[in-house]
C-alpha positions in Angstrom: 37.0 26.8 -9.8 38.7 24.1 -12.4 40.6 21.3 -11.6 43.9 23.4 -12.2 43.4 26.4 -10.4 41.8 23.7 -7.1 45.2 21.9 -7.5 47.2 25.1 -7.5 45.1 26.6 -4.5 45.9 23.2 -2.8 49.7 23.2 -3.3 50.2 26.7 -2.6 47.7 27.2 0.6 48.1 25.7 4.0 45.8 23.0 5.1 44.5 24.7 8.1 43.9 28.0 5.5 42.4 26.3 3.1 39.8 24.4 5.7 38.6 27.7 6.9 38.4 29.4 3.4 36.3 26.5 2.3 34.5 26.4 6.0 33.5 30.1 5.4 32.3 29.4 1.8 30.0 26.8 3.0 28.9 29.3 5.5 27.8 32.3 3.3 25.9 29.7 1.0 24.3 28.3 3.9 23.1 32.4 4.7 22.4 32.9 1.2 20.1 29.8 0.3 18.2 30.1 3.7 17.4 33.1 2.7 16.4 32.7 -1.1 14.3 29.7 0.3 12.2 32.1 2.5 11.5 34.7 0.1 10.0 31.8 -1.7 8.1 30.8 1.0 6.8 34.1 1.8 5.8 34.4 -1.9 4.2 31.1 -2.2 2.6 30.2 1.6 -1.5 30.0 1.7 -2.0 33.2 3.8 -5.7 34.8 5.1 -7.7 35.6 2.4 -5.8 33.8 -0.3 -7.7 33.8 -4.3 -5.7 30.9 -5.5 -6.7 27.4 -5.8 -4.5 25.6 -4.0 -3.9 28.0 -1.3 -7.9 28.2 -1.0 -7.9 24.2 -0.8 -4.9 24.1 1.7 -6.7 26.7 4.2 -10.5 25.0 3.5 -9.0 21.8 4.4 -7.1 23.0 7.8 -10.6 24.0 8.4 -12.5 21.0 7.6 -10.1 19.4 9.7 -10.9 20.6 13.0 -14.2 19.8 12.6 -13.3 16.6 12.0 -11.0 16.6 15.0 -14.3 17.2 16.9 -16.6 15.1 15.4 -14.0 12.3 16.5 -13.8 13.5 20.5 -15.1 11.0 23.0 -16.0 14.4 24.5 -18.0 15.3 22.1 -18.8 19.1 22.5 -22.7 20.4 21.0 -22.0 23.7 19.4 -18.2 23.5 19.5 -15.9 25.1 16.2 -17.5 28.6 16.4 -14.6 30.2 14.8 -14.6 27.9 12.5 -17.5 28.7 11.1 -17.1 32.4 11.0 -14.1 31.8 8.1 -15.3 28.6 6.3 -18.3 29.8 4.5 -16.2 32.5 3.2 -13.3 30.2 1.9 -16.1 28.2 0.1 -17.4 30.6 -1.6 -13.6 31.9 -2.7 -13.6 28.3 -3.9 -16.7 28.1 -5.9 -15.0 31.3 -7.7 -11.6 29.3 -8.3 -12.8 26.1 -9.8 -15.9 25.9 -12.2 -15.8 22.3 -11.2 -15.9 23.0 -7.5 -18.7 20.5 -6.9 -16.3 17.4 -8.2 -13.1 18.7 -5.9 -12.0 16.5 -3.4 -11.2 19.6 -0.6 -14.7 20.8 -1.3 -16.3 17.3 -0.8 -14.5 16.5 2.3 -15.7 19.5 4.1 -19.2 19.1 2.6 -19.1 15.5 4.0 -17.8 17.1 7.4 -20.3 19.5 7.7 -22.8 17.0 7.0 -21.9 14.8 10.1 -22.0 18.2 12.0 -25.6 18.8 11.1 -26.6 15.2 11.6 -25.7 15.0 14.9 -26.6 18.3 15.9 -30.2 17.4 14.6 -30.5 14.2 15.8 -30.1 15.6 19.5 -32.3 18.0 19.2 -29.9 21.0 18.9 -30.6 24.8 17.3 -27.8 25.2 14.9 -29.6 27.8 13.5 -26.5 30.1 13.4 -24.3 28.2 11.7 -27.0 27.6 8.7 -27.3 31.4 8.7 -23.5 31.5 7.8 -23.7 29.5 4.7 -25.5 30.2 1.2 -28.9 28.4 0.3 -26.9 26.6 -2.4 -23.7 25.8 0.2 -26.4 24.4 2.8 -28.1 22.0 0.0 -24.8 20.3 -0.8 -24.1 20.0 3.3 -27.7 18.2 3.3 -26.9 15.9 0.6 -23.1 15.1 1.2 -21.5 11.7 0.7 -21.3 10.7 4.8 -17.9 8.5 3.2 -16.5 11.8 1.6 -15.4 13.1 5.3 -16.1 13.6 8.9 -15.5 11.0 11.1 -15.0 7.0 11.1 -14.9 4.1 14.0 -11.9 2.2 14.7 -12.0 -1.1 16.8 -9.8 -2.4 18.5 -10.7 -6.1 17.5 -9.5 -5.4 13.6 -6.0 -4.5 14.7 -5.3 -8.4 15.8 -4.2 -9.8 13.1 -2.3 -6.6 11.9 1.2 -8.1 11.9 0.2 -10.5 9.4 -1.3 -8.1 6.3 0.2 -7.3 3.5 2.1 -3.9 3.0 -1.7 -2.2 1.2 -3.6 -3.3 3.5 -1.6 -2.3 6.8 -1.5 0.9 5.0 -4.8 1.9 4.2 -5.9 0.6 7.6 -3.4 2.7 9.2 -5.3 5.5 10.7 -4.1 8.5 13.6 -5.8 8.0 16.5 -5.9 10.7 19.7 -7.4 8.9 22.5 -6.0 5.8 23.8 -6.4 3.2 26.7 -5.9 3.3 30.0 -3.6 0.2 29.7 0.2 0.4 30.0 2.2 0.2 26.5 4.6 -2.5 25.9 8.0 -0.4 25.9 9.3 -3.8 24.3 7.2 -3.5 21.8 8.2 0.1 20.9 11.6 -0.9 20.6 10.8 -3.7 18.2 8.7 -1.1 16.0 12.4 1.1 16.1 14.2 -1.3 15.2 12.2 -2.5 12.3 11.8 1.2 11.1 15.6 0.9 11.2 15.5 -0.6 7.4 14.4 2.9 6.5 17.0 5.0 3.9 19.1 7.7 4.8 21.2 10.0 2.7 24.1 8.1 2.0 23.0 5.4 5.0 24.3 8.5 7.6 21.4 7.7 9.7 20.7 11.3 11.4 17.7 10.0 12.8 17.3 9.7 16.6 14.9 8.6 19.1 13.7 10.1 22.4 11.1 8.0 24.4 9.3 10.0 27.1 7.3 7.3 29.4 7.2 10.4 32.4 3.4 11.5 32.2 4.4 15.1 33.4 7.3 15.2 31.2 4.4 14.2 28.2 1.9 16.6 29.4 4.4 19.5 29.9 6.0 18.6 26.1 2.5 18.5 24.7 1.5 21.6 26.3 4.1 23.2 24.5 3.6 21.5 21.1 -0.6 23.0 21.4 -1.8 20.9 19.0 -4.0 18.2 21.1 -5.1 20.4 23.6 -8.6 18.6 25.1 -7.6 15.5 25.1 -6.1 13.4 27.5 -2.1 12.6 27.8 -0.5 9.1 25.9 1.1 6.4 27.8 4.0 7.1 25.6 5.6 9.9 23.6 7.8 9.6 20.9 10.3 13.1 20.3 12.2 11.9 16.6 15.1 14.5 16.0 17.9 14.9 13.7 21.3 15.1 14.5 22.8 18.1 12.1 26.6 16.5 12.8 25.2 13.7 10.5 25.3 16.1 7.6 28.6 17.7 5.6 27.5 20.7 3.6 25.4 23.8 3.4 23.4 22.3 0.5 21.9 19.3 3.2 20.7 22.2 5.6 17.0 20.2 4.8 18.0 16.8 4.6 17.3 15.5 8.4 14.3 16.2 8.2 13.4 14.1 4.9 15.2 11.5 6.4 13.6 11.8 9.8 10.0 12.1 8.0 11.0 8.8 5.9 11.8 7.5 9.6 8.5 8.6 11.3 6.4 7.1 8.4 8.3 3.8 8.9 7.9 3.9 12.6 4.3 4.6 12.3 3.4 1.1 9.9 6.0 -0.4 12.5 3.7 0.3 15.2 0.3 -0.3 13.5 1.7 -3.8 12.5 2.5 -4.7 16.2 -1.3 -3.7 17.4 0.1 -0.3 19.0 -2.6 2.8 18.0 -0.3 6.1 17.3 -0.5 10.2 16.1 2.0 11.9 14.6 2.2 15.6 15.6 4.3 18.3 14.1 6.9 20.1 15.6 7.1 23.2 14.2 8.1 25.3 16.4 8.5 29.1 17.3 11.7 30.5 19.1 10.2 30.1 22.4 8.4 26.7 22.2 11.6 24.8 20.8 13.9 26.3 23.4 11.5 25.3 25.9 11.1 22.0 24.3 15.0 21.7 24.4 15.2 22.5 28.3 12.3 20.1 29.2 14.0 17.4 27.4 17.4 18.1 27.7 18.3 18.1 24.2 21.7 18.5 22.7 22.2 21.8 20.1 23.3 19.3 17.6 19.7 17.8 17.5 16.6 19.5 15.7 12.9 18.2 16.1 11.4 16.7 13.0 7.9 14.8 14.9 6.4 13.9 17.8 4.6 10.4 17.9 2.2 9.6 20.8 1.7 6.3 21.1 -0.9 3.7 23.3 -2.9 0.6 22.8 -6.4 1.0 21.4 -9.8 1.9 23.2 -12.0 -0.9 22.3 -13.7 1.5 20.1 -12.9 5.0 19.2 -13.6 7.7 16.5 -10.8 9.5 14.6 -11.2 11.8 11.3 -11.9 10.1 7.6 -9.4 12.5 6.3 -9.8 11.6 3.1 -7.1 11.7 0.5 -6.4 12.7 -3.3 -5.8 10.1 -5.5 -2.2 9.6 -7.0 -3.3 11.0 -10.1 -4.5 14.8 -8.5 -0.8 14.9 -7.1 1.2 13.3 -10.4 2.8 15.2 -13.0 4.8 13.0 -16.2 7.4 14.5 -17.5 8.6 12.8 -20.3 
């Protein structure tokens, strides 16, 4: 509409008219670009049995992951990751297939490396994994043999090199930072909680609206009932603390920002999670992506408003004096850059 015609439509139309003409526009867009951005979802997601790169890499590395996951657990389970195992071999072979280079790719290194500290350990004690080596290729089973241990698997974290964490610089805290899933018995320091909030406060919002909120569960029921929901940390023991971060959609003014809370309650969760590794605390992000069931369940267990929608959960709880959690090694800037100029 030009400025003319929106000046005429304005003089000649009732306020109260006019707000629910352009209310009802904003809702039909809303309808319409939800569902545009699904059908490009459906076409693009990494699905079962996926040929292309990328979605090859993106399942290969979910995989790789849970090993990972339990090469890390105190707990540690011989023999565990069965099903695993029946789809991985596959997807590395798909792989081979997709990238000529496959030897030099970062996903296929990482799960080599993984694999590697799988083997080892099952060796070392004296276990038959005779099954699993039946699963992979000759060729597959001479790169596990021969993987770079630093390329993946599992790393040790101490609890003496997080001391002096407040005063590193920003690189450092960073690359130090790692996701931890086991914690002490210890109380947390609620104070200190609230100090990491309100230094992750500094973090941008669109147009400084601040959407983000905060929901501190301290209740170890309440924690174990909201994680049991969640399903992603099943095995290992509740945190001292759980952190719910939500967005609240009254924050936001058009159809167009249906997305926005949660890039600005990611941008938050990132922030609180260097706010918390700078103050000594040990933390793990966990998504929230919820079906139907689990979110309205989440909603009645914590008694959240319909205005708010989960972006993350954060456990958080002060360090075992030594722990394992997963190398989850990263592409360089590079892999992920693309100039335009």
């Amino acid at each position: 509409m030009s400025e003319k015609l929106r000046a005429v439509f304005h003089a000649c139309v009732p306020r109260r008219i006019a707000s629910a003409i352009r209310n009802l526009r904003q809702t039909l867009h809303l309808y319409k670009d939800s569902i545009l951005q699904a059908y490009r979802y459906n076409r693009n997601y990494s699905r079962v049995a996926s040929t292309e790169l990328t979605q090859l890499e993106t399942r290969i590395m979910f995989l790789s992951h849970q090993i990972e996951k339990g090469l890390s657990h105190s707990d540690f389970r011989y023999g565990f990751g069965r099903k695993v195992f029946l789809e991985l071999p596959a997807m590395l072979k798909s792989l081979e297939l997709a990238d000529s280079n496959y030897e030099e790719n970062t996903v296929f290194q990482e799960s080599m490396s993984a694999l590697h500290e799988y083997m080892e350990r099952h060796i070392r004690a004296g276990k038959d994994i005779s099954w699993q080596k039946s699963l992979f290729t000759n060729e597959q089973w001479n790169h596990i043999k021969s993987a770079d241990p630093s390329r993946g698997g599992s790393i040790v974290i101490r609890r003496s090199t997080k001391a002096n964490n407040s005063l590193l610089p920003y690189a450092q805290l960073n690359e130090h930072r790692h996701s931890v899933r086991e914690f002490s018995d210890e109380p947390v320091d609620v104070n200190l909680i609230e100090q990491a909030t309100d230094m992750a406060m500094r973090t941008p919002s669109v147009c400084n609206r601040q959407p983000t909120r905060v929901h501190l569960i301290l209740n170890p029921e309440i924690i174990t009932k909201a994680l049991a929901i969640q399903g992603g940390v099943g095995g290992y023991a509740a945190p001292p603390a759980l952190i719910l971060i939500t967005s609240d959609l009254r924050s936001f003014i058009t159809s167009y920002e249906r997305n926005e809370g949660f890039t600005d309650g990611g941008l938050f969760g990132m922030s609180l999670l260097l706010s918390l590794e700078s103050l000594g605390l040990a933390s793990c992000p966990l998504n929230t992506m919820f079906t139907a069931k689990a979110d309205k369940d989440t909603r009645k267990l914590l008694n959240l408003p319909d205005n708010e929608v989960p972006v993350m959960y954060i456990e958080v709880g002060n360090f075992l004096e030594e722990t394992r959690t997963c190398a989850s090694v990263r592409y360089t800037g590079n892999q992920i850059t693309t100039v335009i100029k």
